[in-house]
matplotlib code that plots the C-alpha trace (Angstrom):
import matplotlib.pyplot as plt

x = [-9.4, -7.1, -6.3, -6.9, -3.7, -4.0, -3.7, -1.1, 0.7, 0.4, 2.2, 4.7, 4.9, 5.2, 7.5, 10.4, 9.6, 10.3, 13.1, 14.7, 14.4, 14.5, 17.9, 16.6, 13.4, 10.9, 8.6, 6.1, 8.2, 11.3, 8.7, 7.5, 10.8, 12.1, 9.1, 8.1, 4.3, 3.1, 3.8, 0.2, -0.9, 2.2, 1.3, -2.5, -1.2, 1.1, -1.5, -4.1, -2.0, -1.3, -4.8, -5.2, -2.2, 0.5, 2.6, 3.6, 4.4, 6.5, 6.6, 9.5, 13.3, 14.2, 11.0, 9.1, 7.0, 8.6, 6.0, 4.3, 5.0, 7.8, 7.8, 7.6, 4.4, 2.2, 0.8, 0.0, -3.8, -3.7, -2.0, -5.0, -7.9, -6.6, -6.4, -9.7, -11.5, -12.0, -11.5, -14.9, -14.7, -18.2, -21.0, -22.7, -20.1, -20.6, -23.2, -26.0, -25.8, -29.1, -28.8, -27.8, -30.4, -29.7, -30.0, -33.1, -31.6, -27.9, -26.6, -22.8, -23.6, -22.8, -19.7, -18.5, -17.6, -15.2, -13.4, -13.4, -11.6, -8.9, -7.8, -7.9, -5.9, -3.7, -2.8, -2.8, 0.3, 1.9, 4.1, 5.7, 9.5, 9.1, 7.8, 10.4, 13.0, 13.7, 12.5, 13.2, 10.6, 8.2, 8.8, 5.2, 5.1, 4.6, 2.0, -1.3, -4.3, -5.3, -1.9, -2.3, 0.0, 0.3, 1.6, 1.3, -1.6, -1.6, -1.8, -4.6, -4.1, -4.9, -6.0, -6.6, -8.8, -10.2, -14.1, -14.3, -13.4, -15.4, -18.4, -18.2]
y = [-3.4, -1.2, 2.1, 4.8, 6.3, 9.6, 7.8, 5.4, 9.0, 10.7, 7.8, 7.9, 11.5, 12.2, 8.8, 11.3, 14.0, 11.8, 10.3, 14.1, 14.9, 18.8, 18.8, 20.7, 23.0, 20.7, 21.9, 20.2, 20.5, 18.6, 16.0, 15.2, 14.8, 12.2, 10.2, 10.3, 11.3, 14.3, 17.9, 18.8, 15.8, 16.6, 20.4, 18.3, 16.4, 18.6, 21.3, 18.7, 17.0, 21.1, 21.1, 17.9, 19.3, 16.1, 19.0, 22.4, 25.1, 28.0, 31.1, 33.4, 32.5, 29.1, 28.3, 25.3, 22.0, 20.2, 17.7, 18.5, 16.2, 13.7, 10.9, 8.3, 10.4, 10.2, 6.6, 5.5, 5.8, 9.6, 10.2, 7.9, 9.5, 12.7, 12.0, 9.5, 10.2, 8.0, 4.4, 2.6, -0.7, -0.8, 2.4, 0.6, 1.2, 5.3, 6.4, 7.9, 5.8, 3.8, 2.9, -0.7, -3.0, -5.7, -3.4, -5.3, -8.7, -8.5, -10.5, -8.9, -5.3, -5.6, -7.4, -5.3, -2.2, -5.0, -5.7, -2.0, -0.8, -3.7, -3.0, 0.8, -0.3, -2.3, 1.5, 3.4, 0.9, 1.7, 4.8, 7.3, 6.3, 2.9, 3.5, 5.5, 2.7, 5.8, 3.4, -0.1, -2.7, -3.9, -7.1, -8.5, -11.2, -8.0, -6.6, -7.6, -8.1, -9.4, -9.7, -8.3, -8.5, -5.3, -6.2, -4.0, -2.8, -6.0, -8.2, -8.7, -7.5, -10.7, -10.4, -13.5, -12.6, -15.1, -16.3, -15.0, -11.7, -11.0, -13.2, -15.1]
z = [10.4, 8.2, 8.8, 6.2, 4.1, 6.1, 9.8, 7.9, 7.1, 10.3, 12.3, 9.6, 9.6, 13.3, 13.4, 11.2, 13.8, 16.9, 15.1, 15.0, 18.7, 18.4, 16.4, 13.6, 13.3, 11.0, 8.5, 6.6, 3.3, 5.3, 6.8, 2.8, 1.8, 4.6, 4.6, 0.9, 1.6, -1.1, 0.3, 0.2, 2.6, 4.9, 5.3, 5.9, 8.8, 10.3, 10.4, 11.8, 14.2, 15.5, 16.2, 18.5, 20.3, 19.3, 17.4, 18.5, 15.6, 15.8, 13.4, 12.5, 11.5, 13.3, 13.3, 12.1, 14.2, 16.9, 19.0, 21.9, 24.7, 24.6, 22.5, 25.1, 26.1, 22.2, 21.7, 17.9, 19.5, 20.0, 16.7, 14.6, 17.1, 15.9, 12.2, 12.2, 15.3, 18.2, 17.6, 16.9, 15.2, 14.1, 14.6, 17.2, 19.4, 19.2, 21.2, 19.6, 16.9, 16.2, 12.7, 12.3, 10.6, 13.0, 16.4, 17.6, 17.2, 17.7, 20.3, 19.8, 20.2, 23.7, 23.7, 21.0, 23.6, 25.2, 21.7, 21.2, 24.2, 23.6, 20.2, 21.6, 24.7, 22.7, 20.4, 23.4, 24.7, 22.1, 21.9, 19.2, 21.2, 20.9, 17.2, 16.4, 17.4, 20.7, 23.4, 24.4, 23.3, 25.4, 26.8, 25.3, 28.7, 31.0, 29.0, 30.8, 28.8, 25.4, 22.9, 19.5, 16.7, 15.0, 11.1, 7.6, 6.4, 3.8, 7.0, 9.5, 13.5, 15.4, 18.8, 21.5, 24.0, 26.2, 26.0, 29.8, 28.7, 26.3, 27.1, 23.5]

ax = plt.figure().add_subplot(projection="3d")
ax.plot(x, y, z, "-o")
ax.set_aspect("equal")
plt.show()
């Protein structure tokens, strides 16, 4: 799984604004600057991330972005869902969808809901303040559930996830 430049970007991006707490009004232009992504795909973002409610704009002198809930309270799985959509590792997974070659015979398609909802749990764990170096790390022993290893984008997220979970 690899996530697309613009969900890359918009953790990136709303990593700088966490990272800022309110000390300064932020604009898009600002944003490009700190975090070396082009001007035109910052004003992208920060316009889209607006829309799915993670940042709050205000016009007029002073005014610029700022986020809209606490960092501690926007996981890396809100900010991708907004860029990308919800989380589906494979089209089966989203209903209505009916247009997979192997439908009648695939014996996975119903595990892959299970696999799904981890890798989506495993995001949602994750928040902006941790990200953002704001929080303390999660200790990963209390974390309950499958582990995953989240690495760069040139590296593969590895999940263990026991057979009884899944069903494999």
């Amino acid at each position: 799984m690899r996530l697309s430049n613009l969900a890359d970007y918009a953790v990136v991006l709303m990593s700088a604004a966490a990272r800022q707490c309110g000390s300064v009004p932020l604009h898009a232009a600002m944003l490009a600057e700190q975090t070396g992504i082009p001007g035109p795909t910052a004003q992208k973002l920060v316009s889209g991330l607006a829309r799915a409610g993670l940042l709050v704009s205000t016009r007029g002198t002073g005014g610029g972005v700022r986020l809209a809930r606490p960092a501690a309270a926007i996981s890396i799985a809100d900010i991708i869902e907004a860029v990308e959509g919800p989380i589906a590792l494979t089209t089966c997974v989203e209903d209505g969808r009916h247009d997979c070659a192997l439908e009648g015979n695939c014996r996975v398609k119903p595990h892959w809901g299970v696999v799904n909802s981890a890798v989506r749990g495993a995001l949602a764990d994750i928040s902006l303040a941790s990200l953002s170096g704001l929080a303390k790390a999660v200790r990963p022993e209390l974390v309950e559930g499958p582990s995953f290893t989240l690495r760069s984008s040139t590296e593969k997220i590895s999940a263990s996830t026991s057979s009884a979970q899944t069903g494999f």
